[in-house]
Each structure stands twice: as structure tokens, then as C-alpha cells.
PQR file of N, CA, C, O and H, with PARSE charges and radii, in Angstrom:
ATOM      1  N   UNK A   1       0.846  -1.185   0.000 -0.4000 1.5000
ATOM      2  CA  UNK A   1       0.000   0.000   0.000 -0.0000 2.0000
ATOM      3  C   UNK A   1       0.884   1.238   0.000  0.5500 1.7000
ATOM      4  O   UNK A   1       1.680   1.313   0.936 -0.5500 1.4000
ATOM      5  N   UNK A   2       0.875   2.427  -1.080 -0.4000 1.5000
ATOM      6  CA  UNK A   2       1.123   3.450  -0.947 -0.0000 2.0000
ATOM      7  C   UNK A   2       0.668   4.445  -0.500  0.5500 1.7000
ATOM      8  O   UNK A   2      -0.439   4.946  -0.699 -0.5500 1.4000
ATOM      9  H   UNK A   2       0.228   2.367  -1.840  0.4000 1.0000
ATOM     10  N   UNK A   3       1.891   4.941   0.424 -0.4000 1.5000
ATOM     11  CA  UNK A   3       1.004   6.267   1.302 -0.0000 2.0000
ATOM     12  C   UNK A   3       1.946   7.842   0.622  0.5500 1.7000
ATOM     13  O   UNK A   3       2.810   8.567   1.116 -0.5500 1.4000
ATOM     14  H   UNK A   3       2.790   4.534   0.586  0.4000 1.0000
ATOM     15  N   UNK A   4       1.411   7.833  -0.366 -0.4000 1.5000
ATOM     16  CA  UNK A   4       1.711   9.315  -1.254 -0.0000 2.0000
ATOM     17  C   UNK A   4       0.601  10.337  -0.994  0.5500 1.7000
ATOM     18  O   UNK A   4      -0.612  10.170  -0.867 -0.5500 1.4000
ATOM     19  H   UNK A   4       0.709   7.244  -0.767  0.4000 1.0000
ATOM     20  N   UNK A   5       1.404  11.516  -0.945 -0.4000 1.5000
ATOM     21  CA  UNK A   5       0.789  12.690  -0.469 -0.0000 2.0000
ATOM     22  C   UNK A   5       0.580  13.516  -2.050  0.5500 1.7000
ATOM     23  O   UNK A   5       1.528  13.765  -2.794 -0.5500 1.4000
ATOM     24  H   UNK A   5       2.389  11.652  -1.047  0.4000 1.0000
ATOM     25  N   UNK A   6      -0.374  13.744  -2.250 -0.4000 1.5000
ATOM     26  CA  UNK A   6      -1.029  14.222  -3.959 -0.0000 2.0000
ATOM     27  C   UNK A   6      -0.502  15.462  -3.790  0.5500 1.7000
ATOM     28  O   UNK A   6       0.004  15.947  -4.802 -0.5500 1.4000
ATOM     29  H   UNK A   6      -1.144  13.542  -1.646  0.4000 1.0000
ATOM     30  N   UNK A   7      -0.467  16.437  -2.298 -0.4000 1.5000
ATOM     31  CA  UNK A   7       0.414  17.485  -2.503 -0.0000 2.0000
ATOM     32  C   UNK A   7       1.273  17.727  -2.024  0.5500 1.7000
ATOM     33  O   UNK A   7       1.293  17.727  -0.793 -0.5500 1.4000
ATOM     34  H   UNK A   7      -0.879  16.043  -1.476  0.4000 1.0000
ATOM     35  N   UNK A   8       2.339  18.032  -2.731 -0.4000 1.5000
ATOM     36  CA  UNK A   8       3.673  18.392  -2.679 -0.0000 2.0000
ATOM     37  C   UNK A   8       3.854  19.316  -1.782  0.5500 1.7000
ATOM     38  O   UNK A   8       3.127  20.297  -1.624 -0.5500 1.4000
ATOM     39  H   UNK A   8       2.322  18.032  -3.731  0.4000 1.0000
ATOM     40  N   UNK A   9       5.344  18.896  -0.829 -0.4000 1.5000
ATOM     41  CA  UNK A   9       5.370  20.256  -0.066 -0.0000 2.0000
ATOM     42  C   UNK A   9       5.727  21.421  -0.919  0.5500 1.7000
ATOM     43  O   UNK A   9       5.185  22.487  -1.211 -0.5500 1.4000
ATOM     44  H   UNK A   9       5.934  18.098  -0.958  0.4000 1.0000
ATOM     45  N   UNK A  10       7.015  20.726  -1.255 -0.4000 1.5000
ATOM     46  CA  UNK A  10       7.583  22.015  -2.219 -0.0000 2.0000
ATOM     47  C   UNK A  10       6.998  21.897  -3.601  0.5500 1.7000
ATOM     48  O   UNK A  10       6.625  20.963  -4.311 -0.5500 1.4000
ATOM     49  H   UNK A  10       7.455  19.860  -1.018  0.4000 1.0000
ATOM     50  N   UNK A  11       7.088  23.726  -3.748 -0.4000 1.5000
ATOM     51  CA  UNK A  11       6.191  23.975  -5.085 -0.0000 2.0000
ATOM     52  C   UNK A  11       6.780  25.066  -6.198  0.5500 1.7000
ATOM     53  O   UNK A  11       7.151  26.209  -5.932 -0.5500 1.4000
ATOM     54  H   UNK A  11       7.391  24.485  -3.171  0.4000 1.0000
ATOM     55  N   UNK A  12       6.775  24.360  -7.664 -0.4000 1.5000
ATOM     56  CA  UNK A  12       7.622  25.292  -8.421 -0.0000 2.0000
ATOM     57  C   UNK A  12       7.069  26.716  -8.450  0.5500 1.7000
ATOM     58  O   UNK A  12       5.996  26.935  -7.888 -0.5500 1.4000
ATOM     59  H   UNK A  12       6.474  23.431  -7.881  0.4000 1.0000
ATOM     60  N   UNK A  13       7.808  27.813  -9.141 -0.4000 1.5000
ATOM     61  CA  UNK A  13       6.711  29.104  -9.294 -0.0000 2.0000
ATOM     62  C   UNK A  13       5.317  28.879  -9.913  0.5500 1.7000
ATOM     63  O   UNK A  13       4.295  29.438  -9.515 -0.5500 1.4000
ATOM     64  H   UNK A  13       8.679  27.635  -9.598  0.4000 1.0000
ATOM     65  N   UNK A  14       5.410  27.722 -11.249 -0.4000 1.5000
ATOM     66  CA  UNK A  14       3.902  27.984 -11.158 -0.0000 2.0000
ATOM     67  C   UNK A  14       2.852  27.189 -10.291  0.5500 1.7000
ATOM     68  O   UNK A  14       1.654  27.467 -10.246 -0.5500 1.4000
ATOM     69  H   UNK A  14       6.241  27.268 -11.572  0.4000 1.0000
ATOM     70  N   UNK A  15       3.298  26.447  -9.799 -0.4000 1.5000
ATOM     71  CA  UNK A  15       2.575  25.627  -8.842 -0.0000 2.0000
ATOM     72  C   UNK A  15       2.434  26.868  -7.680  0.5500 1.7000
ATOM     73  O   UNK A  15       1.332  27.351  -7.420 -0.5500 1.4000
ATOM     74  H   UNK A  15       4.271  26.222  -9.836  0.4000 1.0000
ATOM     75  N   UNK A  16       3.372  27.209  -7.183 -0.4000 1.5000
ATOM     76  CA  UNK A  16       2.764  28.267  -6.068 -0.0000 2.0000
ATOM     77  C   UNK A  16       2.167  29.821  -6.601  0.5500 1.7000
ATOM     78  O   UNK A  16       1.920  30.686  -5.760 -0.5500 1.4000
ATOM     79  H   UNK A  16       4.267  26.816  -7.394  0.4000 1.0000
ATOM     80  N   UNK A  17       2.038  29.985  -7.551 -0.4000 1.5000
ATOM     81  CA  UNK A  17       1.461  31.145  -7.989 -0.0000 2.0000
ATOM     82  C   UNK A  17      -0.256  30.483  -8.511  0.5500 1.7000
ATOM     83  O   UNK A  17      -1.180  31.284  -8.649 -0.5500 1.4000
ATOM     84  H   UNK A  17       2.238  29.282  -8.234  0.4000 1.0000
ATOM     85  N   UNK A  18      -0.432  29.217  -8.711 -0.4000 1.5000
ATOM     86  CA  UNK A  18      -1.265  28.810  -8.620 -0.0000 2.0000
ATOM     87  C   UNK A  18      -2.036  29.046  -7.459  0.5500 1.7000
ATOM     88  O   UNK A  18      -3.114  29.614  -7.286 -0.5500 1.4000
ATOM     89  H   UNK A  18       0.319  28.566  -8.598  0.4000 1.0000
ATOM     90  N   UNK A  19      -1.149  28.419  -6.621 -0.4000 1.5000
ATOM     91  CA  UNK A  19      -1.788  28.006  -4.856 -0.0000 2.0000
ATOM     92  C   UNK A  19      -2.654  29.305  -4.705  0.5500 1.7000
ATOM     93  O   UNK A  19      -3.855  29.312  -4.434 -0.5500 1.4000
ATOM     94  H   UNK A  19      -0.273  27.958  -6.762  0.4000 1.0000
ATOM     95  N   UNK A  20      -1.645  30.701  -4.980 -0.4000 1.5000
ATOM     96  CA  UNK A  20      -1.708  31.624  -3.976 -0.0000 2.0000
ATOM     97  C   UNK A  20      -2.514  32.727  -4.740  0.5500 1.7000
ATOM     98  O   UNK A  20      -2.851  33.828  -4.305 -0.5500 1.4000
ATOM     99  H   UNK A  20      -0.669  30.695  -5.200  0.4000 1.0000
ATOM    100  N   UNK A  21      -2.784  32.104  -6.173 -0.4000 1.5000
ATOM    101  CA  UNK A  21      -4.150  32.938  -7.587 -0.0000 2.0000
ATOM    102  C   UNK A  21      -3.147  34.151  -7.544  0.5500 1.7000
ATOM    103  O   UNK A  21      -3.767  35.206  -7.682 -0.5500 1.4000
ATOM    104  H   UNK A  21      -2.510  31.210  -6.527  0.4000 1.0000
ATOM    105  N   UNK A  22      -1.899  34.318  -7.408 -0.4000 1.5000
ATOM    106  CA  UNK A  22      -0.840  35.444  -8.347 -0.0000 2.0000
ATOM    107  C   UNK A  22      -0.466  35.127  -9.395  0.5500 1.7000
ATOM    108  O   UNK A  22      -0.375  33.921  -9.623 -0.5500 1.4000
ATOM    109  H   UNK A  22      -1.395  33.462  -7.296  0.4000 1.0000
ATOM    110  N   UNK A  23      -0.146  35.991 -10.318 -0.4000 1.5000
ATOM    111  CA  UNK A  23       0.987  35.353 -11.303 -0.0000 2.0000
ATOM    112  C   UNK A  23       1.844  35.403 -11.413  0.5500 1.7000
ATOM    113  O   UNK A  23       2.124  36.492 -10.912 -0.5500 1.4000
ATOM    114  H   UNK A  23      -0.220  36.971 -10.133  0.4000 1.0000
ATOM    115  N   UNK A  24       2.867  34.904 -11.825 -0.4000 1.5000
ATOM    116  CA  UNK A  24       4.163  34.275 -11.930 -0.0000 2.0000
ATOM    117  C   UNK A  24       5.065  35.602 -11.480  0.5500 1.7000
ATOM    118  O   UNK A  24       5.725  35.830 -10.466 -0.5500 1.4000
ATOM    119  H   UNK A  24       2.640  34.019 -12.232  0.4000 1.0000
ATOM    120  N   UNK A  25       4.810  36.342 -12.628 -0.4000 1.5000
ATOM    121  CA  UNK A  25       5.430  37.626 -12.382 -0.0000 2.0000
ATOM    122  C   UNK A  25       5.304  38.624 -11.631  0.5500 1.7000
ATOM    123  O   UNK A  25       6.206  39.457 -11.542 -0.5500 1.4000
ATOM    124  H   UNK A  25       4.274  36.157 -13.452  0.4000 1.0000
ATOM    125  N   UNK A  26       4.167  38.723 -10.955 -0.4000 1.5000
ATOM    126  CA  UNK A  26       4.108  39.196  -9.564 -0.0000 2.0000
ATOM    127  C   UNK A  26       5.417  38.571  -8.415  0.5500 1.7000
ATOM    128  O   UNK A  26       6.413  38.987  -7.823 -0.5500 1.4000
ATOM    129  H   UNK A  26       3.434  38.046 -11.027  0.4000 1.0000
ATOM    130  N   UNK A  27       4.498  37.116  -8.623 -0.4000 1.5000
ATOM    131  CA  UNK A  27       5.361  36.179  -7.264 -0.0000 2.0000
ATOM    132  C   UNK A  27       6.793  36.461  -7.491  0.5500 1.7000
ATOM    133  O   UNK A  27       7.496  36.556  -6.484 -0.5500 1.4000
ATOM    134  H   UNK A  27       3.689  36.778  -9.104  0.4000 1.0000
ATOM    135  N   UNK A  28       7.586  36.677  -9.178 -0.4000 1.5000
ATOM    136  CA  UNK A  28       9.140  36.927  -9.106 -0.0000 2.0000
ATOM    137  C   UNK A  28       9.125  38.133  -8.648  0.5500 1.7000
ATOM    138  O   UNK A  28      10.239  38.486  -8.262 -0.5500 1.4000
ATOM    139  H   UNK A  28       7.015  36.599  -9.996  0.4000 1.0000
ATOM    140  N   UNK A  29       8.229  38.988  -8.522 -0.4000 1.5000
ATOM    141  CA  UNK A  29       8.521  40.403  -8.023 -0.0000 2.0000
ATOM    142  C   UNK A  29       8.685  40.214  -6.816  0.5500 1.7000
ATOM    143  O   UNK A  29       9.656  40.770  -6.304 -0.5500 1.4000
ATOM    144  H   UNK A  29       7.323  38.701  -8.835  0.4000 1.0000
ATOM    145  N   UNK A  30       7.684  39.264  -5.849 -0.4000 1.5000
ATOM    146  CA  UNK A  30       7.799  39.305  -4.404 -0.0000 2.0000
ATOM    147  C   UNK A  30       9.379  38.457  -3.862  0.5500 1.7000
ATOM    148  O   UNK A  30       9.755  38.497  -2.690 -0.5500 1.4000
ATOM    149  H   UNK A  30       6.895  38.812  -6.265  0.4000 1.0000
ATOM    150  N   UNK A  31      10.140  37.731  -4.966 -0.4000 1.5000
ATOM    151  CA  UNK A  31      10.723  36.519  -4.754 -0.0000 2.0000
ATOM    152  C   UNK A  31      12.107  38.273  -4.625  0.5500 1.7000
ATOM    153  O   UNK A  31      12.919  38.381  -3.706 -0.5500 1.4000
ATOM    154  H   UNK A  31       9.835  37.699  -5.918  0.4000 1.0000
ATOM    155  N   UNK A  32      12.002  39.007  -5.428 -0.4000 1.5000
ATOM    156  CA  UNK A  32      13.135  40.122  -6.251 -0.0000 2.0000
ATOM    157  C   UNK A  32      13.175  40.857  -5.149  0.5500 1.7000
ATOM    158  O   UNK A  32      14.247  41.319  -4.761 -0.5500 1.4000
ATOM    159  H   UNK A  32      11.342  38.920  -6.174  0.4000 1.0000
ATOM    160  N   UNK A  33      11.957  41.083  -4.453 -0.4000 1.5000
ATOM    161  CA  UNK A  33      12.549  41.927  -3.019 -0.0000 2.0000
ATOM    162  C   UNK A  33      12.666  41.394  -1.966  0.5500 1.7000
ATOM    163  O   UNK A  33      12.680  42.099  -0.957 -0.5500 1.4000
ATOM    164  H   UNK A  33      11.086  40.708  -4.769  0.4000 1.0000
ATOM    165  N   UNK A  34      12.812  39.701  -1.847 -0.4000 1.5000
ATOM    166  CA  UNK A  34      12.481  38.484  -0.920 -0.0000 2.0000
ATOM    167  C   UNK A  34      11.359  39.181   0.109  0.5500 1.7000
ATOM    168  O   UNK A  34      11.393  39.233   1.338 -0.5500 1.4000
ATOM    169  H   UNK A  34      12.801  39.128  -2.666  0.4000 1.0000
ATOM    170  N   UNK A  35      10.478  39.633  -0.705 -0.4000 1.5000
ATOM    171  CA  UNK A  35       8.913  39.872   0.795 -0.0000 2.0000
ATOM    172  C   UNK A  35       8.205  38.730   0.708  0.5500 1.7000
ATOM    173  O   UNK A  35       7.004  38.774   0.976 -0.5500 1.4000
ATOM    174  H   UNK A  35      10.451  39.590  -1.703  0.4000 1.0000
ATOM    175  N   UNK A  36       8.749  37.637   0.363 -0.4000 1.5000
ATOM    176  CA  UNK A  36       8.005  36.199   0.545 -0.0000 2.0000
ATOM    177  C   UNK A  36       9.387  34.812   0.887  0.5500 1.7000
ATOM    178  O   UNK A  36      10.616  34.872   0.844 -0.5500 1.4000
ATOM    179  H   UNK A  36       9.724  37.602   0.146  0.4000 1.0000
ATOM    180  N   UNK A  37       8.643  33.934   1.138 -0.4000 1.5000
ATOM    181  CA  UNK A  37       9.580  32.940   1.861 -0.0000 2.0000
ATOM    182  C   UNK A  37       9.779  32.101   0.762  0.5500 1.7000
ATOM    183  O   UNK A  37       8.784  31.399   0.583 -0.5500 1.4000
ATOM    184  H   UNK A  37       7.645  33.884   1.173  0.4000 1.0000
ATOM    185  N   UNK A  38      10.942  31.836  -0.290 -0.4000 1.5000
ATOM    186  CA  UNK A  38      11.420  30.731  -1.046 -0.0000 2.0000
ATOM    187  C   UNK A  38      12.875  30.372  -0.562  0.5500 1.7000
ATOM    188  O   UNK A  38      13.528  30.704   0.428 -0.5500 1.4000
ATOM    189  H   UNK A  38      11.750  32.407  -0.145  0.4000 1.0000
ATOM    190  N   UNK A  39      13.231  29.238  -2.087 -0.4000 1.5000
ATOM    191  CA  UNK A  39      14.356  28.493  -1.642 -0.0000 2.0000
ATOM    192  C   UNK A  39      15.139  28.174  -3.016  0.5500 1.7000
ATOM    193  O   UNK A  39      14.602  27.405  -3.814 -0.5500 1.4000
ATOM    194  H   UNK A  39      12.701  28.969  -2.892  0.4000 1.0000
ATOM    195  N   UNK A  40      16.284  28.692  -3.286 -0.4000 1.5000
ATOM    196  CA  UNK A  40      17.106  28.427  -4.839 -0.0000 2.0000
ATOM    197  C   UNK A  40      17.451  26.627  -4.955  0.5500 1.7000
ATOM    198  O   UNK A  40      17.992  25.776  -4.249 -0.5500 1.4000
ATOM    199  H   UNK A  40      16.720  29.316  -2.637  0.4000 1.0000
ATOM    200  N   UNK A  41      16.999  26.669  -5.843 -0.4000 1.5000
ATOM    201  CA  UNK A  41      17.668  24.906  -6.106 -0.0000 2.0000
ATOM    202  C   UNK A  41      18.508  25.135  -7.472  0.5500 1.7000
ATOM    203  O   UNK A  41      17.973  25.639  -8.460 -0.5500 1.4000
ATOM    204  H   UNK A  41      16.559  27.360  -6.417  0.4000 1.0000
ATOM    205  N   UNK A  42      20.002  24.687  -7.452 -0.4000 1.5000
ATOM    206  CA  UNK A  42      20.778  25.473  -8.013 -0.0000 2.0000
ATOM    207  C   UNK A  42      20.821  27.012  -8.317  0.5500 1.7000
ATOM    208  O   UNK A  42      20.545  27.826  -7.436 -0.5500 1.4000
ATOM    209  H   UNK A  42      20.436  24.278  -6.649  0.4000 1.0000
ATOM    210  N   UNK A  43      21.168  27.384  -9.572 -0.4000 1.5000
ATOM    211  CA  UNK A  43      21.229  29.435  -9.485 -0.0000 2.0000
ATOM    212  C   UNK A  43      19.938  29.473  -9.604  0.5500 1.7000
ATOM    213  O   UNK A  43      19.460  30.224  -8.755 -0.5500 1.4000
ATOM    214  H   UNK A  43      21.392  26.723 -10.288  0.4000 1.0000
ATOM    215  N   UNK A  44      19.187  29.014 -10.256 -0.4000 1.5000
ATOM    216  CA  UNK A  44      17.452  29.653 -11.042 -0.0000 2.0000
ATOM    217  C   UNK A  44      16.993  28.712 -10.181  0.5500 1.7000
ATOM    218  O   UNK A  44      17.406  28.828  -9.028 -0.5500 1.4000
ATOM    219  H   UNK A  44      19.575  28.404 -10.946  0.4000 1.0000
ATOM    220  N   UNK A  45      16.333  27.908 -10.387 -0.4000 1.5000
ATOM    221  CA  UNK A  45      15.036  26.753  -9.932 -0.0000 2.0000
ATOM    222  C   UNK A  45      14.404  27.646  -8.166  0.5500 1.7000
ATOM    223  O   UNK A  45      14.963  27.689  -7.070 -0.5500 1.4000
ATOM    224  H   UNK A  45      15.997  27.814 -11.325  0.4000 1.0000
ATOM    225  N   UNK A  46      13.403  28.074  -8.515 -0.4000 1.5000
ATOM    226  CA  UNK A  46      13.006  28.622  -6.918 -0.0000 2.0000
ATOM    227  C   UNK A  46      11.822  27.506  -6.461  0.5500 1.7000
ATOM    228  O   UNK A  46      11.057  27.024  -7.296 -0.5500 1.4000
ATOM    229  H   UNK A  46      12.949  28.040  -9.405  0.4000 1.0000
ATOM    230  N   UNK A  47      11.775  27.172  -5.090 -0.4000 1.5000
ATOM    231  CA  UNK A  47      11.005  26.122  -5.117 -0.0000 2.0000
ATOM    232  C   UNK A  47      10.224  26.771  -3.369  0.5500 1.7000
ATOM    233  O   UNK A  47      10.976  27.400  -2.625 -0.5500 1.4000
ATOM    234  H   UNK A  47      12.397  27.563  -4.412  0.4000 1.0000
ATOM    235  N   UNK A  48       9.016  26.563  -3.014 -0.4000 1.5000
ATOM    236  CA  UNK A  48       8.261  27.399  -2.376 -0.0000 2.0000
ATOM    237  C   UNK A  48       8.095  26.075  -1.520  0.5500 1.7000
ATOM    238  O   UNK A  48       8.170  24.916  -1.928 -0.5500 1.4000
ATOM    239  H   UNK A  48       8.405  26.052  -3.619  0.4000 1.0000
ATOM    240  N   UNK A  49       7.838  26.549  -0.174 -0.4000 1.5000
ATOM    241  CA  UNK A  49       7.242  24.930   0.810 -0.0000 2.0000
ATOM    242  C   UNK A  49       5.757  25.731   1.009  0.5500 1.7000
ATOM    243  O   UNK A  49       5.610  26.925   1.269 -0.5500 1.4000
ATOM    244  H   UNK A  49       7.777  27.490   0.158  0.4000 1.0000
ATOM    245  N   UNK A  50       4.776  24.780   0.821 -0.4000 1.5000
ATOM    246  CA  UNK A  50       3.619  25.093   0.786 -0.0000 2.0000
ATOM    247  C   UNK A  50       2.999  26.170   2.417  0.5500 1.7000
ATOM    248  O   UNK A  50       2.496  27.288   2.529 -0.5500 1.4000
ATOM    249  H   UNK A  50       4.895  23.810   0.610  0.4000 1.0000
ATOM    250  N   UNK A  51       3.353  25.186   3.319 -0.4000 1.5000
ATOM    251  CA  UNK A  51       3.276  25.672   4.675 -0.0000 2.0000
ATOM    252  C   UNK A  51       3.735  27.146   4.741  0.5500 1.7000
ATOM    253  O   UNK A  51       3.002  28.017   5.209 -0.5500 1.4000
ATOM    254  H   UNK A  51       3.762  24.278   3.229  0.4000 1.0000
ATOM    255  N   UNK A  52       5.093  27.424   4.209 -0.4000 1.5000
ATOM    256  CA  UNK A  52       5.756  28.974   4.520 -0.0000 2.0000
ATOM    257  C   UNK A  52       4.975  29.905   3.658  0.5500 1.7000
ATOM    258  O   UNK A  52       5.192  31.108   3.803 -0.5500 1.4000
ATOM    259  H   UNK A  52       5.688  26.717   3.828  0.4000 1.0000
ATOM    260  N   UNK A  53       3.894  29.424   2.581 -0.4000 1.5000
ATOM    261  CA  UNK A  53       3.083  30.215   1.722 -0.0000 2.0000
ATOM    262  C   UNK A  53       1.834  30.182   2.283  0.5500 1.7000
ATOM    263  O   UNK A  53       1.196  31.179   1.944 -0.5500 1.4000
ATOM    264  H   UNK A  53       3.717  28.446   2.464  0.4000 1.0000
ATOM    265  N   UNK A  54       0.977  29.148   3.290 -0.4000 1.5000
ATOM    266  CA  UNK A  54       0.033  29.645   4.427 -0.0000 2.0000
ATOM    267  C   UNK A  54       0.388  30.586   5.152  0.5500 1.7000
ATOM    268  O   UNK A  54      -0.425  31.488   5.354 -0.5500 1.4000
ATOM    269  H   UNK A  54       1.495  28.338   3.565  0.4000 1.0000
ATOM    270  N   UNK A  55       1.834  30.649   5.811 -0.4000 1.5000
ATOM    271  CA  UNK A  55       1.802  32.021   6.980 -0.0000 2.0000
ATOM    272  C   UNK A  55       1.962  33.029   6.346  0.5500 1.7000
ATOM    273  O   UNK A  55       1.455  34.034   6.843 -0.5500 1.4000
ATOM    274  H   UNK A  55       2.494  29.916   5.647  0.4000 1.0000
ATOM    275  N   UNK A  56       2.677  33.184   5.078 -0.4000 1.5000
ATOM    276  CA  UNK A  56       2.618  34.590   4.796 -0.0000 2.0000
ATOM    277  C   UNK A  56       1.626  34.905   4.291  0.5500 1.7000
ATOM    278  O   UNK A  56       1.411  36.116   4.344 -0.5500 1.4000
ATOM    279  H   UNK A  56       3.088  32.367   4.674  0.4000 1.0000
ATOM    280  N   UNK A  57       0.441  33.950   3.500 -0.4000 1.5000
ATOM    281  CA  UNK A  57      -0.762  34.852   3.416 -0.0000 2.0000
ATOM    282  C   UNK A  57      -1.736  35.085   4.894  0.5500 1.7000
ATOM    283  O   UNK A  57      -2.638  35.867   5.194 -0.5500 1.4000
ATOM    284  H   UNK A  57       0.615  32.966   3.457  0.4000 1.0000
ATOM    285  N   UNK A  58      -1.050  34.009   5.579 -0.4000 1.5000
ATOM    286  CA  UNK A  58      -1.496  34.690   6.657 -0.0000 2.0000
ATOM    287  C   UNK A  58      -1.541  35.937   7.612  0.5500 1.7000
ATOM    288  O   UNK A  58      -2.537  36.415   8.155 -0.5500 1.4000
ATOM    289  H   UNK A  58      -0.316  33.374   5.335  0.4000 1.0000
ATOM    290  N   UNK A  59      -0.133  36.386   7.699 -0.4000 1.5000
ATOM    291  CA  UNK A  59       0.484  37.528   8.088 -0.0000 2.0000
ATOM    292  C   UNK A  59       0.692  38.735   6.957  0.5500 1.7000
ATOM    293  O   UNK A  59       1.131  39.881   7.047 -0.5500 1.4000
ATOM    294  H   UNK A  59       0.676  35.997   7.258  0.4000 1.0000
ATOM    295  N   UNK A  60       0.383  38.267   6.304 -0.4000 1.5000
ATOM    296  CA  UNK A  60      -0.007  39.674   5.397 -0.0000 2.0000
ATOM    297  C   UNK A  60      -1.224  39.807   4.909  0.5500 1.7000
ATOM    298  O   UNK A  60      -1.281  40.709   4.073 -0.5500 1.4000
ATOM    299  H   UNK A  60       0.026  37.336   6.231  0.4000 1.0000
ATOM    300  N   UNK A  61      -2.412  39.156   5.140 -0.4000 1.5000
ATOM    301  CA  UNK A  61      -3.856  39.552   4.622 -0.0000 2.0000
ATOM    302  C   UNK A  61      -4.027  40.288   6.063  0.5500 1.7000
ATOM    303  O   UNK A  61      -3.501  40.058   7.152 -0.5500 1.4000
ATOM    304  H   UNK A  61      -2.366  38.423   5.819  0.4000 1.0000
ATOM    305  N   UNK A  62      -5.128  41.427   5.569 -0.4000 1.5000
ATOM    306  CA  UNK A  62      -6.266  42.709   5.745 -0.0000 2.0000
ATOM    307  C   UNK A  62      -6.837  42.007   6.679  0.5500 1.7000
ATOM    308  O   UNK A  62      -7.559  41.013   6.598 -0.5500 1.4000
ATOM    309  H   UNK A  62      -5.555  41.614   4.685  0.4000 1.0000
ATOM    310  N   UNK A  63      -6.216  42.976   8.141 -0.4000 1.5000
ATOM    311  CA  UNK A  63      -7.134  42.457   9.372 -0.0000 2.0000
ATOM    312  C   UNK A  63      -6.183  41.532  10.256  0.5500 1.7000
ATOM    313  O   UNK A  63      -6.490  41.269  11.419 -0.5500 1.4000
ATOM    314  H   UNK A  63      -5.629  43.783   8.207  0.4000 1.0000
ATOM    315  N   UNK A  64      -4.977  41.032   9.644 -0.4000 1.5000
ATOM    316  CA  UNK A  64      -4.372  39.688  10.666 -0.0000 2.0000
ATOM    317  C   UNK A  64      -3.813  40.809  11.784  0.5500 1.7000
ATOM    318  O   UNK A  64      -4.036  40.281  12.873 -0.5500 1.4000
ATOM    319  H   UNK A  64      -4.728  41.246   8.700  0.4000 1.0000
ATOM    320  N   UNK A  65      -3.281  41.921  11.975 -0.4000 1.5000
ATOM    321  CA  UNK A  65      -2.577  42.810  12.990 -0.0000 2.0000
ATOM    322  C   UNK A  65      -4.246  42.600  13.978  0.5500 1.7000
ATOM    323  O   UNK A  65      -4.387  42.081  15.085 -0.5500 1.4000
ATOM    324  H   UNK A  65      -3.099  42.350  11.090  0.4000 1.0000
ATOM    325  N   UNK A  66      -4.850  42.951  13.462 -0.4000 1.5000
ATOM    326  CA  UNK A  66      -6.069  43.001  14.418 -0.0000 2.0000
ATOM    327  C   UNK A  66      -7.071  41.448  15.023  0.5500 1.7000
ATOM    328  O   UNK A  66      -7.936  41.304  15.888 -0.5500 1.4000
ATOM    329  H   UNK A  66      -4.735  43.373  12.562  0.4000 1.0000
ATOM    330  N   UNK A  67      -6.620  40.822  14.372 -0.4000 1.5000
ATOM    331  CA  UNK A  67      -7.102  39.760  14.303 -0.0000 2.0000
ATOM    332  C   UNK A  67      -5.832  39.010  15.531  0.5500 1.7000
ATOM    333  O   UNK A  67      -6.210  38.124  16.298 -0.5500 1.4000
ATOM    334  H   UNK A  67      -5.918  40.939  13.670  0.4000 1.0000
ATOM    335  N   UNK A  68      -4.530  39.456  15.548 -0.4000 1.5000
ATOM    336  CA  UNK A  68      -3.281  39.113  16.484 -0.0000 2.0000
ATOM    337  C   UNK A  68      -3.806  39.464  17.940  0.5500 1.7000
ATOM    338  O   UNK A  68      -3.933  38.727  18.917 -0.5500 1.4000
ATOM    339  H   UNK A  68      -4.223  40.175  14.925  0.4000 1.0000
ATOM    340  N   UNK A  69      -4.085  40.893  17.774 -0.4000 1.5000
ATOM    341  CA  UNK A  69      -4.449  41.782  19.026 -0.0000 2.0000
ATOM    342  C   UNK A  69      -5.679  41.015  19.762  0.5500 1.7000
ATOM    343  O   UNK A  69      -5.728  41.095  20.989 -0.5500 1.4000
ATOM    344  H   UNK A  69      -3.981  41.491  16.980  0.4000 1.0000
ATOM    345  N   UNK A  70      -6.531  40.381  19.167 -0.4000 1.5000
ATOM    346  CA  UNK A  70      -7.975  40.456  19.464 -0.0000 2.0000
ATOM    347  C   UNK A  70      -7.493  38.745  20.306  0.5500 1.7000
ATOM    348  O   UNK A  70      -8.111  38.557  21.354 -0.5500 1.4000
ATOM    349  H   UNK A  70      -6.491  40.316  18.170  0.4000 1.0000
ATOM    350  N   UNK A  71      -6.381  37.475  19.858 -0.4000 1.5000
ATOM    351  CA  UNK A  71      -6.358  36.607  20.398 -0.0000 2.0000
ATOM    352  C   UNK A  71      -5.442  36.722  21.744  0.5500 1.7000
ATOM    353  O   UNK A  71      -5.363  35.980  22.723 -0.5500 1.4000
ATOM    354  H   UNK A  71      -5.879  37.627  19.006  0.4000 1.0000
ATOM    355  N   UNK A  72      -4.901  37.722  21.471 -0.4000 1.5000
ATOM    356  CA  UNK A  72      -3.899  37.702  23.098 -0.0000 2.0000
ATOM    357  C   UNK A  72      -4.440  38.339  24.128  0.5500 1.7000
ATOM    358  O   UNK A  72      -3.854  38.370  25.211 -0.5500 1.4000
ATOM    359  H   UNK A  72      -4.965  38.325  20.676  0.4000 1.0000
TER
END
């Protein structure tokens, strides 16, 4: 019995510009000022872990500062 996971942690640009409904060229914009969390596999290949692309839309969507305040 195989126990395969259908999703990948790590995810190429278009797989995570998928995830996250940006496009590509946005996400290299966010990758160009590193305001997002990736990882170089050799010089080019950028490869995204799915999890580090939940917190930052977490910590950067409208309302999480207040939404921080309101659980502590």
C-alpha cells in the first residue's frame, strides 16, 4: 500500500502562484525583493514549501494585525 501525499510540499513558481491565484510575475517580483519565503535549487530553480506560503498569506492579509491583538 502506498502512502503518497497528492500534494507536494515544495512547489515550483507555477505551482505556487497557482496556490496563492498570483501570477508568476508578480510572485518573481515578491521573490526580487524576498517579501516572501522561497528556496534556490541550483542558481534559477526557486522552489516554495507550501506551509511557509500559508503564513505569509497569513500575516499579510487585511485584518491579521487586528485579528493578532484580538487573540492575546
Amino acid at each position: 500500500m502506498s502512502t503518497t501525499n497528492p500534494e507536494p510540499q515544495w512547489l515550483t513558481i507555477s505551482q505556487a502562484s497557482r496556490y496563492l491565484n498570483l501570477s508568476v510575475g508578480f510572485l518573481r517580483k515578491l521573490v526580487r525583493a524576498r517579501e516572501i519565503p522561497f528556496a534556490r535549487v541550483g542558481s534559477k530553480a526557486l522552489r516554495f514549501r507550501r506551509i511557509d506560503l500559508d503564513q505569509w498569506m497569513t500575516a499579510n492579509s487585511v485584518g491579521s494585525e487586528d485579528h493578532a491583538e484580538a487573540t492575546r
